[in-house]
Structures are given as C-alpha cells and as structure tokens.
TORDOKOL-425452 format. One record per atom (N, C-alpha, C, O, CB): x, y, z; residue in three letters; residue number from 1; atom name. Coordinates in steps of 0.1 Angstrom, whole numbers, plus 5000, padded with zeros to 4 digits. Glycine has a CB too. Layout:
BEGIN
+------+-------+------+---------+-----+-------+
| east | north |   up | residuo | num | atomo |
+------+-------+------+---------+-----+-------+
|    X |     Y |    Z |     Ala | NUM |    CA |
...
+------+-------+------+---------+-----+-------+
# end
This chain:
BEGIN
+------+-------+------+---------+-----+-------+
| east | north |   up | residuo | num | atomo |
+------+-------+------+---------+-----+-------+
| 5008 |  4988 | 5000 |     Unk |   1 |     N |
| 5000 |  5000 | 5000 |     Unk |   1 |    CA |
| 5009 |  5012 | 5000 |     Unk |   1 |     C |
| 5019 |  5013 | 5007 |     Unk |   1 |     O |
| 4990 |  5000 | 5012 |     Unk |   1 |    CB |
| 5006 |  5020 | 4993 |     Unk |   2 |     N |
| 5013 |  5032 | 4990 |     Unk |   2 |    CA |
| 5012 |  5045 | 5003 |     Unk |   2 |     C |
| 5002 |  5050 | 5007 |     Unk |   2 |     O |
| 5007 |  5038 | 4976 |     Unk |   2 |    CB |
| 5025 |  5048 | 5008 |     Unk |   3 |     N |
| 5022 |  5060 | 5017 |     Unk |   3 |    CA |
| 5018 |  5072 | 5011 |     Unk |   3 |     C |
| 5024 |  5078 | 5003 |     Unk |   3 |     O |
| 5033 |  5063 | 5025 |     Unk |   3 |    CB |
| 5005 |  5075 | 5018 |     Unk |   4 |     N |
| 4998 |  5090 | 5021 |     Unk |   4 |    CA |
| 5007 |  5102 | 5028 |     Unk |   4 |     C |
| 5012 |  5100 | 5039 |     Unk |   4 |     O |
| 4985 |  5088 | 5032 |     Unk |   4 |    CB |
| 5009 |  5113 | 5020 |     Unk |   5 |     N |
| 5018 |  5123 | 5022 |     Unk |   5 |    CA |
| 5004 |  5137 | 5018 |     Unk |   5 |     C |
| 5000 |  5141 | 5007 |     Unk |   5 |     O |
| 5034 |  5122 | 5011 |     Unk |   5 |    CB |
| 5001 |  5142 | 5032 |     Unk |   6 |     N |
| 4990 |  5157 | 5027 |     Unk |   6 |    CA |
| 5003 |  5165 | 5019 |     Unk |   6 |     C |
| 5016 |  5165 | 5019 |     Unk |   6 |     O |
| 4981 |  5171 | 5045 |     Unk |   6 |    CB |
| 4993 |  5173 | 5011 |     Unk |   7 |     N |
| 4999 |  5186 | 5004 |     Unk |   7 |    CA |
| 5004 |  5194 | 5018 |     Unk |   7 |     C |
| 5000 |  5194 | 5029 |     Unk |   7 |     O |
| 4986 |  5195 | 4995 |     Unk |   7 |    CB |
| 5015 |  5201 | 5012 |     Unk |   8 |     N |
| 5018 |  5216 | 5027 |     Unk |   8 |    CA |
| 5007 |  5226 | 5022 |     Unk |   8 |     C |
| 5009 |  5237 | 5025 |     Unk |   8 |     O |
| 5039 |  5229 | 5028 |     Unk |   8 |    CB |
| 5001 |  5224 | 5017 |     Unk |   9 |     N |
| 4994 |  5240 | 5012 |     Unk |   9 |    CA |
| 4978 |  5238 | 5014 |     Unk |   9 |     C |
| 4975 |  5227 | 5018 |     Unk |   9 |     O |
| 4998 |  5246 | 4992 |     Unk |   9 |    CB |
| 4969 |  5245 | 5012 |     Unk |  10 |     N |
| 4953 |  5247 | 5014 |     Unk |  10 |    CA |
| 4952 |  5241 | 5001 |     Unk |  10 |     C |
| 4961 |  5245 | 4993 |     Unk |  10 |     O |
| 4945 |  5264 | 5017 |     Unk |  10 |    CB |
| 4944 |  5232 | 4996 |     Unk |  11 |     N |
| 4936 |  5218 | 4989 |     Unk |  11 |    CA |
| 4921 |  5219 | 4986 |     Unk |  11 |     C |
| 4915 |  5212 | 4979 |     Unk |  11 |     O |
| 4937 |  5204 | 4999 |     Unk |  11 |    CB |
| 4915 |  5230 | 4993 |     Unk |  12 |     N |
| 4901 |  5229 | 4993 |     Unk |  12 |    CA |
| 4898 |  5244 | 5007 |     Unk |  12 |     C |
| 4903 |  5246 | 5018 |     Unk |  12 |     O |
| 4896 |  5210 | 4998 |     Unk |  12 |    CB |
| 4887 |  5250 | 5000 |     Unk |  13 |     N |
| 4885 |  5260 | 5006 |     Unk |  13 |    CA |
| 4872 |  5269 | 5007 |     Unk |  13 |     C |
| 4867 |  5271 | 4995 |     Unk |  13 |     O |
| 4894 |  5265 | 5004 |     Unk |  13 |    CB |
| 4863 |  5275 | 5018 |     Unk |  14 |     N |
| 4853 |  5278 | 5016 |     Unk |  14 |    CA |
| 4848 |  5296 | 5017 |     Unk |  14 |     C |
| 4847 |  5303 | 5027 |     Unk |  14 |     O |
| 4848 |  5268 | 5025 |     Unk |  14 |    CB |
| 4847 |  5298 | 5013 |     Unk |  15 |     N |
| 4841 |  5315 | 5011 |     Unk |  15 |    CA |
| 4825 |  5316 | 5025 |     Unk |  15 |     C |
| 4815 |  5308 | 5026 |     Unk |  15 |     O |
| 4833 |  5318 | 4988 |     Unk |  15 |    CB |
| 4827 |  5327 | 5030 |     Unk |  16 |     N |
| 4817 |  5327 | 5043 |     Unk |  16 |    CA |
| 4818 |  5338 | 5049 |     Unk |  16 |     C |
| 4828 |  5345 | 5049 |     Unk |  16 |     O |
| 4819 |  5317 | 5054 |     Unk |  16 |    CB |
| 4808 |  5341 | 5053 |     Unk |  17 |     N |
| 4799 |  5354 | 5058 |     Unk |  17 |    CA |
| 4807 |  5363 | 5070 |     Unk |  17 |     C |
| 4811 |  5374 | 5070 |     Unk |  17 |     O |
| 4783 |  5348 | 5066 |     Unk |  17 |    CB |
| 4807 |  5352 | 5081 |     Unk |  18 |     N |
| 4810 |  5347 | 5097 |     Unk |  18 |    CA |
| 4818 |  5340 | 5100 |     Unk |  18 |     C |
| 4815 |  5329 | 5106 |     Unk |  18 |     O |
| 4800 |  5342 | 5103 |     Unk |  18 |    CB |
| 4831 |  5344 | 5098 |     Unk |  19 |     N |
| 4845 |  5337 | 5102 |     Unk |  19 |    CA |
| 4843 |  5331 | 5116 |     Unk |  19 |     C |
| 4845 |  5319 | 5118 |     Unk |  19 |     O |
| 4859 |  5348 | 5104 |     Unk |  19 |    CB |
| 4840 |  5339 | 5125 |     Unk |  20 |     N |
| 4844 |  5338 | 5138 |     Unk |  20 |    CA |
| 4833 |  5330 | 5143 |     Unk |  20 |     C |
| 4832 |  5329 | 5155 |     Unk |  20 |     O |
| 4847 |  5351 | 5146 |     Unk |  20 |    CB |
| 4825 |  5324 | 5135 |     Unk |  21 |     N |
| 4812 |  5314 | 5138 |     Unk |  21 |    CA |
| 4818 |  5300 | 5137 |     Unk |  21 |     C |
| 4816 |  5292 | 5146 |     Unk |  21 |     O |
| 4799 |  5316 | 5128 |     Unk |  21 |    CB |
| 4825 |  5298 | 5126 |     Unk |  22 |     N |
| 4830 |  5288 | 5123 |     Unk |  22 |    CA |
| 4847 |  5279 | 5126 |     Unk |  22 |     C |
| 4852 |  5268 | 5126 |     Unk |  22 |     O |
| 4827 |  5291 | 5115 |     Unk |  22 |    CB |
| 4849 |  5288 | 5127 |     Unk |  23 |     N |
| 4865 |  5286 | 5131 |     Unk |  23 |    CA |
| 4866 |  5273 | 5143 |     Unk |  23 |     C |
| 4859 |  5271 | 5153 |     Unk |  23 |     O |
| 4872 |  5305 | 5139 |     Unk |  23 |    CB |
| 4874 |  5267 | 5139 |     Unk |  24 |     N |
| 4882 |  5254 | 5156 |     Unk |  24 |    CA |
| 4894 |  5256 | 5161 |     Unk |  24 |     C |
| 4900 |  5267 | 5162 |     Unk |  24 |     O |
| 4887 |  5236 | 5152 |     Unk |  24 |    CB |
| 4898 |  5242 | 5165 |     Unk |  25 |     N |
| 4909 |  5244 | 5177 |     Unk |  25 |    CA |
| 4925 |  5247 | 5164 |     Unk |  25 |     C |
| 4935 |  5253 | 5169 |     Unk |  25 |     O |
| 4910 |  5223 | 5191 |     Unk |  25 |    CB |
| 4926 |  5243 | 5150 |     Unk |  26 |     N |
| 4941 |  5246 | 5145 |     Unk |  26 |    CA |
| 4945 |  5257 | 5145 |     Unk |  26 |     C |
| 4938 |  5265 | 5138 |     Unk |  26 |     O |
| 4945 |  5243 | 5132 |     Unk |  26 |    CB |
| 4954 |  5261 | 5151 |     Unk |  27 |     N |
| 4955 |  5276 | 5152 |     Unk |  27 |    CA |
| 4973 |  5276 | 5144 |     Unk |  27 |     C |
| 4981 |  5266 | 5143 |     Unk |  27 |     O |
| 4954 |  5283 | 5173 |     Unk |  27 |    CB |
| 4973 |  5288 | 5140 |     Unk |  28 |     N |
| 4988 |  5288 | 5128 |     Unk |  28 |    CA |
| 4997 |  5302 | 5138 |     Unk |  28 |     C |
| 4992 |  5312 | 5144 |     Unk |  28 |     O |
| 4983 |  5296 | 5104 |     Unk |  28 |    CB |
| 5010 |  5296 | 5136 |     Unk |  29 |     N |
| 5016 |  5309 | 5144 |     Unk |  29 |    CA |
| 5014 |  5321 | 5135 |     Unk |  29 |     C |
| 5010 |  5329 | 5143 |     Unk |  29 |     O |
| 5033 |  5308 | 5147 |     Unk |  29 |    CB |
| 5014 |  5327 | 5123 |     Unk |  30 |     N |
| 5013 |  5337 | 5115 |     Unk |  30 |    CA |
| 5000 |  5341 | 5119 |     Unk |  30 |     C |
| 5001 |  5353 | 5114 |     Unk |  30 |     O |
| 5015 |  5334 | 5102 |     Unk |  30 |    CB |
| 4988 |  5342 | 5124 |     Unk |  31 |     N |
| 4978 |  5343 | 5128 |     Unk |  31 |    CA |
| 4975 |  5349 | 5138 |     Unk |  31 |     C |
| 4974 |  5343 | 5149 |     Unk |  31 |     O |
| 4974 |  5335 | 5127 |     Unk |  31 |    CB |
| 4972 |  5363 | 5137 |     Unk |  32 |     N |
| 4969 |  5378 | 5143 |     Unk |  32 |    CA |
| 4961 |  5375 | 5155 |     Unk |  32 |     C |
| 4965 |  5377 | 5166 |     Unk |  32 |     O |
| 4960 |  5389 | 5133 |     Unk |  32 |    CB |
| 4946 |  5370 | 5153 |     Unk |  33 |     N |
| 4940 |  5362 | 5164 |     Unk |  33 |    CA |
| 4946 |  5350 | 5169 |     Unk |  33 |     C |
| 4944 |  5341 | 5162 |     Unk |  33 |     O |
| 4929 |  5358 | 5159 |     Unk |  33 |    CB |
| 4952 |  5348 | 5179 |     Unk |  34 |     N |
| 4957 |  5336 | 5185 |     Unk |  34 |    CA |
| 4948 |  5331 | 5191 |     Unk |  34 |     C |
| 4951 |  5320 | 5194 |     Unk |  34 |     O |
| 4967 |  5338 | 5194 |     Unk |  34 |    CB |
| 4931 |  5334 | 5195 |     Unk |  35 |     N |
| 4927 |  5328 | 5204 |     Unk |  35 |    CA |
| 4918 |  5319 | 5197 |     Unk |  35 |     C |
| 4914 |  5308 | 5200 |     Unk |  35 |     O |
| 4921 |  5336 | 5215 |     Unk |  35 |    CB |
| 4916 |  5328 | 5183 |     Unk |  36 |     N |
| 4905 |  5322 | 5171 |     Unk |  36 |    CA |
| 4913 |  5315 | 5161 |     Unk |  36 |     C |
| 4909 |  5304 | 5158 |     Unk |  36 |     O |
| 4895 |  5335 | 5161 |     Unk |  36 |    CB |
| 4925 |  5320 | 5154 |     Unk |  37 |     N |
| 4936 |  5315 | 5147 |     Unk |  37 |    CA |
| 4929 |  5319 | 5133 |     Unk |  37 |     C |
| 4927 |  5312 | 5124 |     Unk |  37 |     O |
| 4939 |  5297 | 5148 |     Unk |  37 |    CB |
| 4927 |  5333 | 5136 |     Unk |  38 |     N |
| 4924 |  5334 | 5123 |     Unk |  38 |    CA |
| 4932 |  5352 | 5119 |     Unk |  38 |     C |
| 4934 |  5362 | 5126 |     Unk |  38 |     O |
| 4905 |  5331 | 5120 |     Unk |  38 |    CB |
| 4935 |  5347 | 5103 |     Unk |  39 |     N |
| 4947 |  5359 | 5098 |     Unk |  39 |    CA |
| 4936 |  5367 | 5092 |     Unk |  39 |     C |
| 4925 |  5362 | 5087 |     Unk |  39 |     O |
| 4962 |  5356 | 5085 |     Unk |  39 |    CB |
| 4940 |  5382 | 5093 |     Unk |  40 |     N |
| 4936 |  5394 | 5082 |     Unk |  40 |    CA |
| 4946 |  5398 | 5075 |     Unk |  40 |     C |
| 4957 |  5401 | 5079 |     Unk |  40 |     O |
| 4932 |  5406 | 5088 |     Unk |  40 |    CB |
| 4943 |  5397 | 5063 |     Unk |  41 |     N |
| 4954 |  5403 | 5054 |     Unk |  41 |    CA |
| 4956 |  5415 | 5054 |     Unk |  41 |     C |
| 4950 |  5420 | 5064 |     Unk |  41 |     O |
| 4952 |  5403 | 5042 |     Unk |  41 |    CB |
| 4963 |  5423 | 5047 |     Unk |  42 |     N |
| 4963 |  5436 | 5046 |     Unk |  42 |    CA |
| 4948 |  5445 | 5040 |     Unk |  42 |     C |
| 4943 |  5455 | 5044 |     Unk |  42 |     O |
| 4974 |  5439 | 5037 |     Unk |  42 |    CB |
| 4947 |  5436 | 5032 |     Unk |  43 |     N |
| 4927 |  5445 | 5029 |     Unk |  43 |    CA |
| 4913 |  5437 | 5033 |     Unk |  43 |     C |
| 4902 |  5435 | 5028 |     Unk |  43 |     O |
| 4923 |  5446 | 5008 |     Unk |  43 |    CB |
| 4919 |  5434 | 5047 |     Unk |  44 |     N |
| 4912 |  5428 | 5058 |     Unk |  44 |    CA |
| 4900 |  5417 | 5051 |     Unk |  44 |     C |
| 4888 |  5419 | 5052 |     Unk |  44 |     O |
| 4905 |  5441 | 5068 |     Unk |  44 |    CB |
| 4904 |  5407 | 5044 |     Unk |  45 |     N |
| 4902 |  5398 | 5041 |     Unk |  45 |    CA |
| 4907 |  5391 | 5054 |     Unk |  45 |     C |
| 4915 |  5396 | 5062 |     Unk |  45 |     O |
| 4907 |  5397 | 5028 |     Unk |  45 |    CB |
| 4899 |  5374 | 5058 |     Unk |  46 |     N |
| 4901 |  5371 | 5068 |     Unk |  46 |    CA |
| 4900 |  5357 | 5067 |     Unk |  46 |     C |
| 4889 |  5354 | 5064 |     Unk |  46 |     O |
| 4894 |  5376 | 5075 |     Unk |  46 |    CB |
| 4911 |  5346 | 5069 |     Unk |  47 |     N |
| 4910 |  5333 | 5066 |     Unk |  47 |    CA |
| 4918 |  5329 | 5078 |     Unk |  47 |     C |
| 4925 |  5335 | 5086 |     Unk |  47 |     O |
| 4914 |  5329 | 5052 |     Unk |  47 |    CB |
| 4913 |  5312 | 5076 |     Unk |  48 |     N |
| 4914 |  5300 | 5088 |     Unk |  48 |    CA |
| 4913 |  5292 | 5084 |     Unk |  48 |     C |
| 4904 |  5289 | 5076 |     Unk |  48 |     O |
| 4906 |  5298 | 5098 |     Unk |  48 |    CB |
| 4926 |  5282 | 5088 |     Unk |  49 |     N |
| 4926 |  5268 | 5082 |     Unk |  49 |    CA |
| 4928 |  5262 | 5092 |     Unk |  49 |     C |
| 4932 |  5267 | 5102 |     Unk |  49 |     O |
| 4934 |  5263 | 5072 |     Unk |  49 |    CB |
| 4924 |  5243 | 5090 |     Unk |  50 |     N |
| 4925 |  5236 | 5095 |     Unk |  50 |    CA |
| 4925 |  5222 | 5088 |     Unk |  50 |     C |
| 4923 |  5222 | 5076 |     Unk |  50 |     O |
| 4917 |  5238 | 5102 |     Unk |  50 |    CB |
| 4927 |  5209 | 5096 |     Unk |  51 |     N |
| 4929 |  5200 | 5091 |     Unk |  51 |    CA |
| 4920 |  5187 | 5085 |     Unk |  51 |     C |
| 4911 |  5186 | 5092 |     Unk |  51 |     O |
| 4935 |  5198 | 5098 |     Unk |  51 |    CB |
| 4920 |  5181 | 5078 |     Unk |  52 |     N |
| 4911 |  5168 | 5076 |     Unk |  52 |    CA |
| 4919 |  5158 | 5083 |     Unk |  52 |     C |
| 4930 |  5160 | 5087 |     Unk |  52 |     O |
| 4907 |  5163 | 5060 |     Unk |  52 |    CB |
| 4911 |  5147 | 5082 |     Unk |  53 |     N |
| 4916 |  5136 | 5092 |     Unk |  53 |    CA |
| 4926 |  5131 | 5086 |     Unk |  53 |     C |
| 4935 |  5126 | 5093 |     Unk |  53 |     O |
| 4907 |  5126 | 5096 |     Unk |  53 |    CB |
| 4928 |  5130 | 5070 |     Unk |  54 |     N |
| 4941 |  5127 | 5064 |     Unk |  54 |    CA |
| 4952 |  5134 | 5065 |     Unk |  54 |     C |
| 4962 |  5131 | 5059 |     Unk |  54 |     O |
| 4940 |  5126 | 5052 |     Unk |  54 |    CB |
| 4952 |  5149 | 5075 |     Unk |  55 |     N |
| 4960 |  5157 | 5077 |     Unk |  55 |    CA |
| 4963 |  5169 | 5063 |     Unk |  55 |     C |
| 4973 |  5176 | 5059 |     Unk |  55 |     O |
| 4971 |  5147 | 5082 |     Unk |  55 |    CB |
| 4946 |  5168 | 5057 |     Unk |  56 |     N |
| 4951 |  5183 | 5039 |     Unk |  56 |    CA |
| 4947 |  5191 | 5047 |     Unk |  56 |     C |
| 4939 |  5189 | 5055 |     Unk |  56 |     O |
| 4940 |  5185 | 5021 |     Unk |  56 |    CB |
| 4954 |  5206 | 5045 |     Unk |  57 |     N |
| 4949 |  5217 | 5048 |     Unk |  57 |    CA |
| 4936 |  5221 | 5042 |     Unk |  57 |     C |
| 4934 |  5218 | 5030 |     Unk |  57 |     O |
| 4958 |  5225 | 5045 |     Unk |  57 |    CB |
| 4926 |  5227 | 5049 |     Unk |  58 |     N |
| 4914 |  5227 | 5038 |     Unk |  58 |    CA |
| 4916 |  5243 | 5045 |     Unk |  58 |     C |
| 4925 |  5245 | 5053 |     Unk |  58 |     O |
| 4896 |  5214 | 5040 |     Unk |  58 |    CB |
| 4906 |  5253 | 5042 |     Unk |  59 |     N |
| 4906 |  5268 | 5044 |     Unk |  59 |    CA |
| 4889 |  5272 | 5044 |     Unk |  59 |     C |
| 4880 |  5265 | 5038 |     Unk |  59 |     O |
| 4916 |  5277 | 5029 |     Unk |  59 |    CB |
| 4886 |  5282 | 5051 |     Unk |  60 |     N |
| 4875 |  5293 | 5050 |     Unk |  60 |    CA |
| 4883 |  5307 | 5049 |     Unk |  60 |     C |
| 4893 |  5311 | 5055 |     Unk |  60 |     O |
| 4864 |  5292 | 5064 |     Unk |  60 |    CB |
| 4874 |  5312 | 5040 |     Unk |  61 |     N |
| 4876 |  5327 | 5041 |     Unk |  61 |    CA |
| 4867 |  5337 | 5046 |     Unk |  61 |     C |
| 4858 |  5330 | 5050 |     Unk |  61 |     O |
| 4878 |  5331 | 5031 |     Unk |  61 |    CB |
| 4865 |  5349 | 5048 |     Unk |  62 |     N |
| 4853 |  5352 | 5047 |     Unk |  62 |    CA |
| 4860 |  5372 | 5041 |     Unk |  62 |     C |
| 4868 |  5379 | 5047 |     Unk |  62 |     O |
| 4842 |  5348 | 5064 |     Unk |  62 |    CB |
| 4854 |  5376 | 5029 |     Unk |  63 |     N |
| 4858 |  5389 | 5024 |     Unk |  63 |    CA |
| 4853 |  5401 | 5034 |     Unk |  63 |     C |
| 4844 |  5402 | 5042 |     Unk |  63 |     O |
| 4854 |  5391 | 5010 |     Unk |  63 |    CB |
| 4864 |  5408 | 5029 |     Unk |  64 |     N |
| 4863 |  5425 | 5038 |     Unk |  64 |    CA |
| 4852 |  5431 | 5033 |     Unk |  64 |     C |
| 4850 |  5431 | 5020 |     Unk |  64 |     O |
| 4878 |  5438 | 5035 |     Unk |  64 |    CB |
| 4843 |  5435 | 5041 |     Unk |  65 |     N |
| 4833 |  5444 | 5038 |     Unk |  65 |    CA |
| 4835 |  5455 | 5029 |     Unk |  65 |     C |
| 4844 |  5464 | 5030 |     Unk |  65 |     O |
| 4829 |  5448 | 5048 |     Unk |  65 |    CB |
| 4827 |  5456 | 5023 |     Unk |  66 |     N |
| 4825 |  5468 | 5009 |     Unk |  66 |    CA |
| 4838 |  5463 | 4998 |     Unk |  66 |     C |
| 4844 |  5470 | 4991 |     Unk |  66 |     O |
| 4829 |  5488 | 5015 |     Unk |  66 |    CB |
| 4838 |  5453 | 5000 |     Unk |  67 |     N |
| 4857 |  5452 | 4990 |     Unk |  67 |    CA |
| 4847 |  5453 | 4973 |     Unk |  67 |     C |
| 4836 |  5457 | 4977 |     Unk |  67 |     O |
| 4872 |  5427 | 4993 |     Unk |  67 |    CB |
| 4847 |  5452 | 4964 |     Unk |  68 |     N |
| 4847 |  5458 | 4951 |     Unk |  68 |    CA |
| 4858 |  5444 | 4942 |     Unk |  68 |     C |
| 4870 |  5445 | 4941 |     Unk |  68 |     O |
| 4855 |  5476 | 4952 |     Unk |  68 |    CB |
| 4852 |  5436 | 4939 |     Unk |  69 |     N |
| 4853 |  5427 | 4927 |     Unk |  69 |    CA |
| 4862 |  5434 | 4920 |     Unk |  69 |     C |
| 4866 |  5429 | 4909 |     Unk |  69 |     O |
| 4840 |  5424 | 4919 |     Unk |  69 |    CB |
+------+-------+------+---------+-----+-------+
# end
C-alpha cells in the first residue's frame, strides 16, 4: 500500500459570511488572532485553516466588507 503524504498548502477551501462562527481548535503561528487562529490580510480579508483527518489543509475565508470585485 502506498504511503499518504497531505499537500503543505490549502487543497480545498470555503468562502463565508461569519469567520468567527466557524473557526476550531488549528491555530497557525502567523495568525493575528491567537485565540480564534484566524489571519487578516492587509485588505482585511480574513481566513482559517484547519485539518482533515488525512492531515490536507482545507481553508474558509470570509471577504472585507465593501471590498469591490
């Protein structure tokens, strides 16, 4: 049987309203919120990742208010 190696990088990811509704326990050291583990970018865009049980990074985001497509 062949060994399973996750990707290092986000694999799958979800767009959302209410970051801080959703968010769990993987918290990333780069991550402004330590208590939530979740980063703001510079144009306060706001994402959080965490793991699947196979160990892939999967992601939520949720965009900065008023941001313009």
């Amino acid at each position: 049987m062949p060994i399973f190696l996750p990707l290092q990088g986000t694999i799958l990811g979800w767009e959302l309203e209410k970051i801080e509704e959703v968010v769990g326990r993987e918290k990333y050291a780069f991550a402004q919120d330590k208590e939530l583990g979740i980063w703001t970018a510079p144009g306060g865009d706001k994402v959080a990742w965490f793991k699947d049980p196979a160990g892939n990074i999967l992601g939520i985001s949720q965009p900065a208010r008023g941001r313009t497509e």
